[in-house]
N, C-alpha and C positions, 0 to 999 in steps of 0.2 A: 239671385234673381235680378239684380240691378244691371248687371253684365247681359243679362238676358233682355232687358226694359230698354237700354243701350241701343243693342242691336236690333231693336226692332224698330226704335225712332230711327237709326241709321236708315236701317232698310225703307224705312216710308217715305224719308227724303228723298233717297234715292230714287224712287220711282214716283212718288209729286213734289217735283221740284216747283216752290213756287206754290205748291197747294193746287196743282194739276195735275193728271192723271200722264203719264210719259212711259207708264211700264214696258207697251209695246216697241219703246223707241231707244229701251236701254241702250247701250252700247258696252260691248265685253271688250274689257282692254288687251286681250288675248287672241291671236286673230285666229288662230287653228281654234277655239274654246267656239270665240264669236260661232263659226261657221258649223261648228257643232249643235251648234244650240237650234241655230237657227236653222238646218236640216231637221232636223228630230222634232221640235216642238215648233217650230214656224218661227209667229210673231207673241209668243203665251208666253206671258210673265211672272205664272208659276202654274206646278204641276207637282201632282201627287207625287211620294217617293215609288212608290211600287212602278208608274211609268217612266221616272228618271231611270230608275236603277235600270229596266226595259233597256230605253236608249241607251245606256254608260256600257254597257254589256257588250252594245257591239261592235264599241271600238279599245270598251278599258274591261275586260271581264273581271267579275271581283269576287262571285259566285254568292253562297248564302253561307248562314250561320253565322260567329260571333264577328267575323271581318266585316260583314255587310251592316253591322249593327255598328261598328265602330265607326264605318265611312260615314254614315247615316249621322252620329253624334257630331262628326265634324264638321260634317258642310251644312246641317240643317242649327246653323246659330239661333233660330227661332222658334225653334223645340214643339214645330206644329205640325210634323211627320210631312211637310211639304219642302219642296227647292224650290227659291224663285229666281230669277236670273243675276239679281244682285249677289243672292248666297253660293250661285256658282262660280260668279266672276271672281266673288273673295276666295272661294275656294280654289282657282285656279292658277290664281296671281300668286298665292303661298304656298303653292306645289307646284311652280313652272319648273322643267318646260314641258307643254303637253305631251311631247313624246313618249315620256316617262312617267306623267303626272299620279299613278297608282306607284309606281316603283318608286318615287320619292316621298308621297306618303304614308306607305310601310316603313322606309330607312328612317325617318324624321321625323312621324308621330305615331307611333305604332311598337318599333323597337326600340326606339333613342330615349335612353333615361334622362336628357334633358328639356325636353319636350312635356309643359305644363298648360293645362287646356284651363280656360276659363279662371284666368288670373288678371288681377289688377297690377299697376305700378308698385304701390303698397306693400303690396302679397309678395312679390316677386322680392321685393326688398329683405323681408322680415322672413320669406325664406334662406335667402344667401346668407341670411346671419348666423348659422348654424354652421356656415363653412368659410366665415369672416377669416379664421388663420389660415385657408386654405388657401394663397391665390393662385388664382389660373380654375379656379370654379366658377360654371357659368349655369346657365336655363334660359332658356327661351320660351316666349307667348305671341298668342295674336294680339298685336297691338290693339287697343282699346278704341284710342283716338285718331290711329289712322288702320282703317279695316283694310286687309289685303296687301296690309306687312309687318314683318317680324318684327319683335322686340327684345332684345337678348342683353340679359342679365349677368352681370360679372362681377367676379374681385379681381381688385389690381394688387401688386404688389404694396403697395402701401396698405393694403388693407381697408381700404374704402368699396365701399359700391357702387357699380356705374351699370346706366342702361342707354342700349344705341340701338338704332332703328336702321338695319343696312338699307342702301339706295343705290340700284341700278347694279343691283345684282341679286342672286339666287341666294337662298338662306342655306343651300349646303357649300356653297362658292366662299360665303361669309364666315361660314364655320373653320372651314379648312384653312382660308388664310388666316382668320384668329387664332388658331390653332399653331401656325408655323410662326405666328410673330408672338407666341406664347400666353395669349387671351384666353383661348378655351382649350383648356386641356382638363378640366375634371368635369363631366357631365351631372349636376344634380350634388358632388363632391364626391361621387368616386373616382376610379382609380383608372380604368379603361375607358377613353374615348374609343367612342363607334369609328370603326370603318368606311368612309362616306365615297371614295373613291369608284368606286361603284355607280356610283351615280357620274361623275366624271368619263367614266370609261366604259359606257355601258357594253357587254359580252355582246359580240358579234352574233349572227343571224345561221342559223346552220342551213343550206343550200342542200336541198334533197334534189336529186338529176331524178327526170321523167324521162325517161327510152321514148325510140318513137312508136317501139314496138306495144308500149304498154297506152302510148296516147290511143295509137288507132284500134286497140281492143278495149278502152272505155267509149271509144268516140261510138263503137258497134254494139255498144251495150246502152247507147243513150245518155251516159252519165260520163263522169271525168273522173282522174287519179285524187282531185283534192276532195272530193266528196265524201265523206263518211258513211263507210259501208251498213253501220250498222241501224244506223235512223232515217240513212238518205235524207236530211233535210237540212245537214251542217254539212262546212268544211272541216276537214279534218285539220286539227291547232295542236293536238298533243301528241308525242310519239313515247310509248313506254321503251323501258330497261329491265331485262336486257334482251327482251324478245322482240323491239323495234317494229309491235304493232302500234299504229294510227287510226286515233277516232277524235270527235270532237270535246270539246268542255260539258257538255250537257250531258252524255254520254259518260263520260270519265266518272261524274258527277253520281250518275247513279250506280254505275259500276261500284265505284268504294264505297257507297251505303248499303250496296246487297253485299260485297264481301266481307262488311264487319259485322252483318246478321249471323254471316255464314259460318264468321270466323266465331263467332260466340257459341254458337250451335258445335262448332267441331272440337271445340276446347271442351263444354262441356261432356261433351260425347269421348273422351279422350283423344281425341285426332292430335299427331305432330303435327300439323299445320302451325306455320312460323311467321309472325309479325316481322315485321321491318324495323331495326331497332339501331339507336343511334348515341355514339358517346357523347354525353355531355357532364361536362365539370357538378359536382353534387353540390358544391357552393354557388355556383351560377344558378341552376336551377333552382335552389331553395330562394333564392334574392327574385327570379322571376314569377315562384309560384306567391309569394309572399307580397309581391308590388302593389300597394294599393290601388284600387282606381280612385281619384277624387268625387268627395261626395257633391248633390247637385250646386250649382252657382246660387253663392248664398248662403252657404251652410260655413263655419269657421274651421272644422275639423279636418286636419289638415299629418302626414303621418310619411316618415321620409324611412329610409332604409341606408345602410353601410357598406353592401354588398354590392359587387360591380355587375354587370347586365351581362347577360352571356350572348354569343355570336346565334347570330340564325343559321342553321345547320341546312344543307336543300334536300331538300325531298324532291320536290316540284317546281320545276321550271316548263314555260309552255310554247306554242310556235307559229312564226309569221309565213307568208304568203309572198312567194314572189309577183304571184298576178297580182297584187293589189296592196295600196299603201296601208298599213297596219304597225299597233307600238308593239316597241320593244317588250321582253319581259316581264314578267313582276318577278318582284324576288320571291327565292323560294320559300315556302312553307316548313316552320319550323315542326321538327319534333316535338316541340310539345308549344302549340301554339302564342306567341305575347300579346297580350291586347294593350293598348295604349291608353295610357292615360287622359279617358275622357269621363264626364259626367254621367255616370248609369242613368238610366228612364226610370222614374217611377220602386227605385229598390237599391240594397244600398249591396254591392256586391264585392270580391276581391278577386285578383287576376285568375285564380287555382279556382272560381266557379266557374267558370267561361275554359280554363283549357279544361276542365272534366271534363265538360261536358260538347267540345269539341273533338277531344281524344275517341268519341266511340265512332266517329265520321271518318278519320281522316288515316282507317288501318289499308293497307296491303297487303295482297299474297304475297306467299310466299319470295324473296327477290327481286317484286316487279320494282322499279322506280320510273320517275316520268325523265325526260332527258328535254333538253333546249330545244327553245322554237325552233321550228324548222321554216325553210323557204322552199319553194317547188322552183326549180327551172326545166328546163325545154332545152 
């Protein structure tokens, strides 16, 4: 709770400096974020989550269920189901750059078993001590005393403990070179670091050609090629595998929540109807279902694991727009969901509640898969 109490005096400084009211005059140190904020909500210096999440949708889609619950724990430091423009700025400045700002935090609080929410200097210490002969074991938090950047925890070869705060760079920029100059190579004290390159390199944009033949028969029909046929009221963002139809996210959305009614109903009825199913390692998976989430700020119970994190496997990758500036990706959707290690609301839960109970959402027919954003040209 005190981490909680923290950032809430942070936050009121923030917005009365002085012991005056300045909220509408924040300033977001992000200028693509700035400009966000201030499209979407104006000059309002906070807003319910259900109208954030509204606006984040239409440029960062995150959709529902346990991911949207996860984002919600991370940016709402004030645990008041609200965002105010301070909690987005921190939130943005430790998930730069906005291009990517969802697709870096899934890689780096979401699947990264280094990644400890709602830790002190203390904590962070008295955790590494468990992996003192280890060095080259690291963790990282949101700094306490300076909000809106990292603080990353390490052993050195000596065997001491050290915590540094990078400056004038990206916390996966920081990871990586720590990493080639021999700093962070055991996430949490296992054995596999993540993959972060990804983020460095993000997958190109896949370019769908529009014929002229096929403009001037939507031009005749009133509507256009990126319209989504089947709600008419989105652009079309996803393209399936391997039958290479296109519809939007909202669309998609309820597509796979009627196909895993359908798919229950045909199993029980004996139907071959075939799930979408994916190898993954049965020691990774048992270390993922087994992850604790940490209990609320404030509580001391605290519970680490030996097992290395397994790779995010794609199901789902989604698609941009060449008529219009739009981000990159998000990474794909694991076969069997990770949630990240944040503070549950209100209940004390472990990572294998949340993928149950997202595994009955996230089935497919028979073969279909989603394939990479797409871009439309002309």
């Amino acid at each position: 709770m005190s981490l909680i109490f923290s950032h809430i005096l942070s936050e009121l400084k923030a917005l009365f400096p002085g012991g005056q009211f300045q909220g509408n005059s924040y300033r977001i140190v992000k200028q693509e974020a700035a400009k966000f904020w201030t499209q979407k909500f104006a000059t309002k210096c906070l807003v319910k989550w259900s109208e954030f999440r509204a606006g984040l949708n239409t440029v960062h889609p995150v959709g529902d269920g346990p991911l949207e619950s996860a984002l919600r724990s991370t940016i709402d430091l004030t645990c008041n189901d609200c965002i105010s423009v301070f909690e987005f700025d921190i939130f943005t400045r430790l998930f730069q750059p906005w291009d990517t700002l969802l697709l870096n935090w899934m890689l780096l609080a979401v699947t990264h078993p280094g990644y400890m929410a709602f830790q002190t200097y203390d904590e962070v210490r008295d955790h590494l001590q468990g992996s003192i002969h280890k060095p080259g074991s690291y963790i990282f938090r949101l700094s306490c005393t300076h909000l809106g950047q990292w603080a990353i925890g390490y052993v050195t070869s000596s065997g001491t403990i050290l915590q540094t705060i990078p400056h004038n760079k990206s916390l996966y920029q920081a990871l990586q070179e720590g990493e080639k100059e021999g700093l962070y190579l055991y996430p949490n004290g296992l054995t596999t670091n993540p993959d972060l390159s990804q983020l460095s390199n993000p997958s190109p944009n896949i370019e769908i050609q529009v014929t002229q033949e096929q403009w001037e028969l939507y031009s005749d029909m009133d509507s256009t090629f990126e319209m989504c046929k089947i709600c008419a009221d989105n652009e079309k963002n996803v393209r399936l595998q391997p039958c290479g139809h296109l519809m939007c996210d909202q669309c998609l959305s309820a597509w796979q929540q009627q196909t895993s009614s359908a798919s229950s109903s045909s199993q029980s009825s004996g139907s071959d109807t075939q799930q979408l199913s994916h190898t993954v390692d049965i020691e990774e998976e048992e270390w993922i279902r087994r992850r604790p989430l940490p209990a609320p700020p404030g509580s001391t119970s605290m519970t680490t694991s030996s097992q290395p994190s397994a790779p995010a496997d794609p199901v789902l990758t989604r698609v941009l727009w060449v008529s219009k500036s739009s981000p990159p990706p998000l990474p794909p959707v694991p076969p069997h969901p990770l949630v990240p290690p944040v503070p549950p609301r209100r209940s004390n839960l472990q990572a294998s509640d949340l993928i149950r109970s997202n595994q009955e959402t996230q089935r497919f027919a028979s073969g279909v898969q989603v394939s990479n954003r797409t871009q439309w040209a002309q």
